[in-house]
C-alpha positions in Angstrom: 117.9 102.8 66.1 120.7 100.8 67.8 120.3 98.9 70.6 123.3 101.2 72.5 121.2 104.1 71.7 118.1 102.5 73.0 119.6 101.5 76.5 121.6 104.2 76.9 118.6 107.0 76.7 116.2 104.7 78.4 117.7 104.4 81.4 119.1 107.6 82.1 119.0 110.7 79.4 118.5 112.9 82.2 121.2 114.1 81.1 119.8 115.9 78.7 118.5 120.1 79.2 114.8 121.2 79.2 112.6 123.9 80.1 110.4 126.9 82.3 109.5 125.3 86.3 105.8 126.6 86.3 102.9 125.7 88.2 100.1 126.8 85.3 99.9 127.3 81.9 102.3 129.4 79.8 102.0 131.9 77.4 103.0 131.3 74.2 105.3 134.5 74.7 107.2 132.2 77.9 107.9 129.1 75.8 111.3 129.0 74.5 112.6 127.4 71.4 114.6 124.7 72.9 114.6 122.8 76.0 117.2 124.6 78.4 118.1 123.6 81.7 115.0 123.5 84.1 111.2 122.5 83.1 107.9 121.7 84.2 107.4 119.4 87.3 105.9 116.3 86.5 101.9 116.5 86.0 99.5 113.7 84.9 96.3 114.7 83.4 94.3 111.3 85.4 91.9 112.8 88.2 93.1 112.9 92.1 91.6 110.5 94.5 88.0 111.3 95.8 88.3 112.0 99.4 85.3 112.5 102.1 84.9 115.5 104.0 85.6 115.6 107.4 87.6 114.0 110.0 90.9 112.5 108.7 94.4 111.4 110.4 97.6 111.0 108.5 100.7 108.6 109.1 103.5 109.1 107.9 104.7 105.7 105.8 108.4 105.9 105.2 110.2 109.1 104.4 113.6 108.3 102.7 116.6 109.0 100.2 117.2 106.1 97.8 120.8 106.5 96.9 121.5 102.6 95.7 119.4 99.3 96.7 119.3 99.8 100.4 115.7 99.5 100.7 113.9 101.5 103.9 113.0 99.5 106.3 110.8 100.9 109.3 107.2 100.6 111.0 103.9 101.5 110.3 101.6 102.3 113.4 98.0 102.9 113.2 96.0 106.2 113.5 95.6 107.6 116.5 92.2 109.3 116.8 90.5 107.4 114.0 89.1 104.4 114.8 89.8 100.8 113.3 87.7 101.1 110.1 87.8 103.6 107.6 85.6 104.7 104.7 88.9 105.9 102.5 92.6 105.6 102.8 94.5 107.7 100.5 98.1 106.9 100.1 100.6 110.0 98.8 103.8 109.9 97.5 105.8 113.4 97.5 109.0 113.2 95.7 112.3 115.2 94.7 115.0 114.7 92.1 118.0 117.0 91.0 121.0 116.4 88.6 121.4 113.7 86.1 119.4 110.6 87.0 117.7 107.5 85.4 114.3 106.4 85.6 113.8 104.2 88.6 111.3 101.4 89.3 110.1 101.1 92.9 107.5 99.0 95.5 106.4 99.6 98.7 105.3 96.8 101.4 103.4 97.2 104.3 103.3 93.3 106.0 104.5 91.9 103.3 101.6 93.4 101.0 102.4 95.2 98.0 100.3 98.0 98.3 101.8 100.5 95.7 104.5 100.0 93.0 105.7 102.9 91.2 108.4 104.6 88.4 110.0 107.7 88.8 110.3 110.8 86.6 114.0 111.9 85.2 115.3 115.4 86.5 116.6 118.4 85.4 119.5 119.7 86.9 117.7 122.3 88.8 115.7 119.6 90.7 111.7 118.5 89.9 109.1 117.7 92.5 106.2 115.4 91.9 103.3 113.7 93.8 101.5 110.7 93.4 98.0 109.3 95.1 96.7 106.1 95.3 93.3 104.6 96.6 94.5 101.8 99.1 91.5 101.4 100.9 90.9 97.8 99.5 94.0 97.2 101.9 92.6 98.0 105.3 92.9 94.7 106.8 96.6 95.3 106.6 96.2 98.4 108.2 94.1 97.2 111.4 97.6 96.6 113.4 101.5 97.6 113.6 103.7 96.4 110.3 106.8 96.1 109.0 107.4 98.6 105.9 109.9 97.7 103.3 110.3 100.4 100.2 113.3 100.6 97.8 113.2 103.0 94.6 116.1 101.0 93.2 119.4 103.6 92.3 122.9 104.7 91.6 124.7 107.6 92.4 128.1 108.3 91.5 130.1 111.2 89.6 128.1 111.0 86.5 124.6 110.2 87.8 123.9 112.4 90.6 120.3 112.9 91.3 118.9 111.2 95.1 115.7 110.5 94.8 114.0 112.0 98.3 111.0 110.6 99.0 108.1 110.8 101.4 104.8 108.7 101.5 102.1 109.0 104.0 98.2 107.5 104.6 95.2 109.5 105.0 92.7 107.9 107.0 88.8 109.2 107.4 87.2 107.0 109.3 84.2 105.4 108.7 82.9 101.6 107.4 84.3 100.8 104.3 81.8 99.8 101.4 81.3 95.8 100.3 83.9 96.4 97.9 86.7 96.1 100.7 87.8 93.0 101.4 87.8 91.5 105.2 91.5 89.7 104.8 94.5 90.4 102.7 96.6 87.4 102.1 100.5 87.4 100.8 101.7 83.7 99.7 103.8 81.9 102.0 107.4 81.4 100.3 106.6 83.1 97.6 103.7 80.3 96.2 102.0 79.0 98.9 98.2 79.9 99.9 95.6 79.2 103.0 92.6 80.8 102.7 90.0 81.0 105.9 87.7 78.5 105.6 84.7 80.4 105.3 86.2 82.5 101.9 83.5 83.1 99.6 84.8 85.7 97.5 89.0 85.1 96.6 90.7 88.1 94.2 94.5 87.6 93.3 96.1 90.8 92.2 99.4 90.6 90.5 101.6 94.2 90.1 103.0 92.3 86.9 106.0 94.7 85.5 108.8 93.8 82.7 111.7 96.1 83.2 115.4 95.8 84.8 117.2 97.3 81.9 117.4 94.0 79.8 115.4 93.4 76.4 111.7 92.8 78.4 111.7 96.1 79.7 110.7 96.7 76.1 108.7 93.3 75.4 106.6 94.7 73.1 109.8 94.8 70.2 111.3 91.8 71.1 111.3 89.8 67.7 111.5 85.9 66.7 115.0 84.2 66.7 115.0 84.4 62.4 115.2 88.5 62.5 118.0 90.9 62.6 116.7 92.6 65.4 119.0 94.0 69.4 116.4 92.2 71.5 114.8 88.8 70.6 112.5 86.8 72.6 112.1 83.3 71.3 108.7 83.4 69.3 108.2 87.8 69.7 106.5 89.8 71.4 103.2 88.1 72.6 102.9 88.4 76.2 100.5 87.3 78.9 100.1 86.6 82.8 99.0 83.2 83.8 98.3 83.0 87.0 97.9 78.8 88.2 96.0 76.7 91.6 98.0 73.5 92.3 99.0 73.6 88.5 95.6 74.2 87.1 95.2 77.3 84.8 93.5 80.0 87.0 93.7 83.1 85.6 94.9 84.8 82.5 95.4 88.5 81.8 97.5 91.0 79.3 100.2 93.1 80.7 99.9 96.9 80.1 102.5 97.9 78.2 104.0 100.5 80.2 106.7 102.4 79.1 108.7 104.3 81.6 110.3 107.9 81.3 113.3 107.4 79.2 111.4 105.1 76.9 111.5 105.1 73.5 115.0 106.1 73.2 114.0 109.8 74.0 112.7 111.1 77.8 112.5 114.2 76.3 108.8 112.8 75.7 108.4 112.6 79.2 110.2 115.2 81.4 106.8 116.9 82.0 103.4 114.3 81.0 104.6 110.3 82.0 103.3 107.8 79.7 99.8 106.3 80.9 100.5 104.8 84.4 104.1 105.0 84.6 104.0 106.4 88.4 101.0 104.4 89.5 101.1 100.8 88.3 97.9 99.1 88.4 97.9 94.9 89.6 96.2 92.7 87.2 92.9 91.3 88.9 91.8 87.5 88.7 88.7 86.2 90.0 89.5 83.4 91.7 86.1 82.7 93.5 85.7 79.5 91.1 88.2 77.9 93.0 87.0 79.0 96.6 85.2 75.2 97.1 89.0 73.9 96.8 91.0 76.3 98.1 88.5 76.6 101.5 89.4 72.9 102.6 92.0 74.5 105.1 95.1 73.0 103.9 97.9 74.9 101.8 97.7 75.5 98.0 99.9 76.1 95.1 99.3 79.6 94.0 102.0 80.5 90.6 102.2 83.7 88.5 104.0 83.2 85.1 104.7 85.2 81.7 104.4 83.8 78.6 106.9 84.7 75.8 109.8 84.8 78.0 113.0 83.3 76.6 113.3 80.3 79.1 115.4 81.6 82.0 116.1 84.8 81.3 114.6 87.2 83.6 113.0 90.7 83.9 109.8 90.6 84.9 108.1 90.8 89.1 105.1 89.7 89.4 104.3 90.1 93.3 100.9 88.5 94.3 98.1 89.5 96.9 94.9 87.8 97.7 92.2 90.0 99.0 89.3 87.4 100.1 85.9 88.5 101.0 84.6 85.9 104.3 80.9 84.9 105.3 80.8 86.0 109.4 77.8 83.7 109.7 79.7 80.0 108.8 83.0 78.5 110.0 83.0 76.5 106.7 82.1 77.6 103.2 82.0 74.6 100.8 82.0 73.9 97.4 83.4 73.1 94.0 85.3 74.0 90.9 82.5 73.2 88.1 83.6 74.4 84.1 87.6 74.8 83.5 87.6 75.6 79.7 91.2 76.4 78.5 91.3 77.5 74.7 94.3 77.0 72.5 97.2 79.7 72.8 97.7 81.0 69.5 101.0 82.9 69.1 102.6 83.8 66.1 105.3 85.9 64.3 105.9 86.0 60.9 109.4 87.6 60.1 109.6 89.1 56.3 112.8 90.3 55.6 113.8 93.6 53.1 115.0 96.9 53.0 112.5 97.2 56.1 112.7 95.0 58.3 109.0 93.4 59.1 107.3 91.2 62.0 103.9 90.7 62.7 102.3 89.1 64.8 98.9 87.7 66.2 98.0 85.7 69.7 95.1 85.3 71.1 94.0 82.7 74.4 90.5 82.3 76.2 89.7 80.7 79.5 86.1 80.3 81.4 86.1 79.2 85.0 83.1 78.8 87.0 82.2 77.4 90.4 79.7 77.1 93.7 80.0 78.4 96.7 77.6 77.2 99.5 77.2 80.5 101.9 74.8 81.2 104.6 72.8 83.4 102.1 72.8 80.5 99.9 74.1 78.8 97.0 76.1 81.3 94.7 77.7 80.4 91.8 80.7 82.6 89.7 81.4 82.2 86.0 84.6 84.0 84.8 85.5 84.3 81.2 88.6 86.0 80.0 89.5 86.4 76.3 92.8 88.2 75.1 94.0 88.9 71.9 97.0 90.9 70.0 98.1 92.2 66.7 101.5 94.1 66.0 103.7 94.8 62.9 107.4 95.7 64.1 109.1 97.6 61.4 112.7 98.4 61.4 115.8 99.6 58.9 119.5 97.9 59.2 121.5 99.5 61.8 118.0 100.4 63.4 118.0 103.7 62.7 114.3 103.7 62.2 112.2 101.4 64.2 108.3 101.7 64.4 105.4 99.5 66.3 101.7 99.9 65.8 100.2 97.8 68.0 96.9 96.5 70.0 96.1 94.8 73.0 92.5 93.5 74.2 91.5 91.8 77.2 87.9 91.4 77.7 86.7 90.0 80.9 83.2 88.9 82.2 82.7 88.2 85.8 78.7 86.6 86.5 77.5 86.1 89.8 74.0 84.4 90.5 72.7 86.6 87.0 75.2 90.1 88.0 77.0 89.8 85.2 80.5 93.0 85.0 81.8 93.0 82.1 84.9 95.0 80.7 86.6 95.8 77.6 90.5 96.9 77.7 92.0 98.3 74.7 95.8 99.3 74.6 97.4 100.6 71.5 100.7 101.7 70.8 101.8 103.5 67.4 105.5 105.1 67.1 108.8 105.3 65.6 111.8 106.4 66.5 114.6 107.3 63.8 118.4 108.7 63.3 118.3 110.9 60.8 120.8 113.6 59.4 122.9 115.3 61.8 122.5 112.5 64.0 119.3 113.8 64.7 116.7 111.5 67.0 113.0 111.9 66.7 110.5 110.1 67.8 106.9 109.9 67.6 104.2 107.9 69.4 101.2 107.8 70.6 99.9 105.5 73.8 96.5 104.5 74.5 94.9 103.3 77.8 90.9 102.7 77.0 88.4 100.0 79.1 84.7 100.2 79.0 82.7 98.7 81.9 79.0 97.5 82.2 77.1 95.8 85.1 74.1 94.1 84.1 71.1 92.7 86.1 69.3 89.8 83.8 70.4 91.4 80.9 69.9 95.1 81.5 72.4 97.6 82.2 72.2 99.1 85.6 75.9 101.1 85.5 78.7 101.7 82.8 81.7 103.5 82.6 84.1 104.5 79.6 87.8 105.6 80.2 90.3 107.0 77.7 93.3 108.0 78.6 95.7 109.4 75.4 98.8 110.4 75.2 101.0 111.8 72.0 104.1 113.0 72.0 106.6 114.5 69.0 110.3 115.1 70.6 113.8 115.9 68.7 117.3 116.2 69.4 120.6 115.7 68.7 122.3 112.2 70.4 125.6 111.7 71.0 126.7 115.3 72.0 126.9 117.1 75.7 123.7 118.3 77.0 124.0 121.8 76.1 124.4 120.8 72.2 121.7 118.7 72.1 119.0 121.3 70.9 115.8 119.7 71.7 112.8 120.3 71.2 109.1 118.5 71.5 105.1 118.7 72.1 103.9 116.2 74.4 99.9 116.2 75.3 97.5 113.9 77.6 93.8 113.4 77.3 92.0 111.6 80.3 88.6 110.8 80.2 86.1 108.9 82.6 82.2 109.3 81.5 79.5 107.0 83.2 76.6 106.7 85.4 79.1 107.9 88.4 79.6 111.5 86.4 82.2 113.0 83.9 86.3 113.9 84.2 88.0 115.1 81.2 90.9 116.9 81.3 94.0 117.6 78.5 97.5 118.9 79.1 100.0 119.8 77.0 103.3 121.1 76.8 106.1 122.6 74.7 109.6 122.6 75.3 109.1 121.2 78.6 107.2 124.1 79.4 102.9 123.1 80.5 101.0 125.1 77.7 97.5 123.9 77.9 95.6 122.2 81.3 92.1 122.3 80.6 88.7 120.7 82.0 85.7 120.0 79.9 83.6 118.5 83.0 
């Protein structure tokens, strides 16, 4: 499709009509045979946080309207009534749209700390409402005192695009200790690339809430093609991406980026009025093990600490890539020593080949591997930490002249392995991405994809399995309309389902929704 098509409906094709507001299932009597002017509110078919009976105290984080780039600016205070450590905190975001209104990308900061980054739906022009939870408990250290809180849901209103986006988030507390997998400190970098650790750190995480978007070419990195091809958004060498994250220039740290797309993606948010693409409204940081590097970062003075994309067309800009350090201290020593022992950086393969034709073709292949490992010397002993991280990609782009049909199948793997003192985690991401989007007759716009989110997870002791976990989370989607015409010409219509699924030794979740013309058809459990 062209590249004016593309922007235009993925930034902000709420202005197109939809369907039935309902809060359960229709009948297939209720579902009409075009979107009209109201649908479904927003509903994901991923599980809501776990929370503990019992006591609990909420605070109210920032309530706001985002209206342009003003972000909110206010105070967070801690419970009153709950003590200083807690077993949970659940963080909730309640939110309201009406009008015409693009998709928005948003953070919010609590001390500096990035403890939830988000995307928003697109209305209809009677209004939506949606909610979003997060498990922030990892972040309690930050929560021990009073804050400064900093949130901004980037936006414009004007005479065309209309909707405010009115939001309130708030923190449930229960009180209680927290389990071994919080961590006692959560660190920001100084200037934006400078760390101190304590120096008694003998575990050090780095998570990066790594996004491409800000309406340019990266917000759809995954079709950028090589310089050679005939192609709206080009990036250089394509459309292999990865997050490096670098100590004092050393290689740390590499990861894939999810590829995320947001709610006018794919030139046609009639896709997602209803169902969001796999973590569109809760975006997930990348993790790094960085405990390899706790002997060098632990020597009290202040380190380099740099988070960078590769495939990015050399100063051009899109992606954030804000950076926390959760460390994990040993109250029995002042001092933790010890060293950096194995860096074993593989070579970066990255290529696209470009075939030209009546379809236009690129595929491509990358692939990279690191292995870290290092002591530390703790009161409890010696322990030692090998990471290994191996990623790889495949994807063939295909597109016509004039892009009026453009299609991507596509895979992403990232396998990790983190061994400590023979505990060995080790996890298996898969994401996959298969759609095309084409102009037909009538100027009519279809597209059809489907998006995969899948990890498996195993902890062994010595070599035998002692917990697992499998995830899947599917989504399809098959939408039509007409582009180029007012809203109530359009005549669209689509099917849009999810499929979550979390099976392992902690139990079972598995639940499917689907919808038709914007309208919830099908929300069903299996567990």
């Amino acid at each position: 499709m062209k590249r004016r098509i593309v922007m235009s409906m993925l930034a902000g094709a709420a202005l197109l009509a939809s369907t039935l507001l309902g809060t359960g299932p229709a009948r297939a009597a209720d579902v009409p045979a075009e979107f009209g002017t109201d649908w479904h509110d927003p509903v994901t078919a991923a599980p809501p946080v776990e929370r503990p009976s019992g006591k609990s105290c909420e605070v109210t984080l920032a309530r706001a309207q985002f209206r342009d780039f003003t972000p909110y600016r206010g105070t967070y205070t801690p419970p009153d009534g709950c003590g200083d450590r807690w077993s949970k905190v659940v963080l909730r975001l309640d939110g309201k749209v009406k009008g015409r209104q693009y998709d928005r990308l948003g953070y919010l900061h609590v001390g500096g700390v990035e403890i939830f980054r988000t995307s928003t739906p697109q209305p209809s022009p009677d209004g939506i409402e949606w909610s979003v939870e997060k498990d922030v408990t990892r972040y309690g250290d930050t929560f021990q005192k009073s804050r400064d809180v900093e949130m901004l849901i980037g936006n414009v209103v004007d005479d065309t695009y209309t909707g405010v986006l009115d939001v309130t988030v708030t923190l449930t507390f229960y009180p209680g200790r927290p389990d071994a997998a919080s961590p006692d400190r959560v660190l920001t970098l100084d200037g934006g690339t400078t760390l101190t650790t304590p120096r008694n750190s003998e575990r050090i995480v780095a998570e990066v809430y790594a996004t491409g978007s800000g309406g340019g070419c990266e917000e759809y990195w995954y079709l950028t093609v090589p310089d050679p091809a005939p192609y709206s958004c080009k990036a250089g060498q394509g459309p292999y991406r990865e997050v490096q994250i670098r100590v004092d220039g050393r290689l740390a740290g590499i990861a894939t980026p999810f590829p995320t797309v947001w709610t006018g993606g794919w030139s046609n948010p009639f896709l997602w009025y209803v169902i969001p693409g796999p973590r569109a409204f809760d975006i997930k940081p990348i993790t790094y093990d960085l405990t390899p590097f706790a002997g060098l970062l632990n020597d009290g003075r202040p380190h380099r600490v740099e988070v960078s994309v590769v495939g990015v067309p050399e100063g051009q800009t899109g992606w954030s890539a804000p950076v926390n350090v959760l460390v994990w201290q040993d109250e029995r020593r002042a001092r933790v020593t010890g060293a950096l022992t194995v860096h074993k950086a593989g070579h970066l393969a990255n290529s696209s080949v470009y075939t030209p034709g009546s379809e236009h073709r690129v595929d491509t292949e990358g692939a990279h591997r690191l292995t870290v490992a290092g002591y530390v010397d703790t009161s409890h002993g010696r322990v030692t930490t090998t990471v290994s991280r191996s990623l790889a990609h495949t994807s063939e782009h295909r597109w016509t002249d004039g892009e009026t049909s453009d299609g991507l199948t596509a895979t992403w793997t990232d396998d990790e392995s983190v061994t400590v003192d023979g505990l060995s985690t080790r996890t298996h991401r898969t994401y996959t991405m298969d759609g095309t989007t084409t102009l037909g007759a009538g100027d009519r716009l279809r597209t059809v994809l489907t998006l995969g989110d899948r990890a498996t997870t195993a902890v062994l002791r010595d070599g035998r399995r002692t917990a697992w976990s499998r995830l899947d989370d599917t989504y399809t989607g098959d939408a039509t309309y007409t582009a180029g015409v007012p809203r109530d010409q359009r005549h669209a219509v689509g099917t849009t389902s999810e499929r979550y699924r979390l099976h392992g030794s902690h139990g079972c979740y598995d639940r499917t929704l689907t919808t038709t013309q914007g309208v919830l058809t099908t929300d069903h459990r299996r567990c």
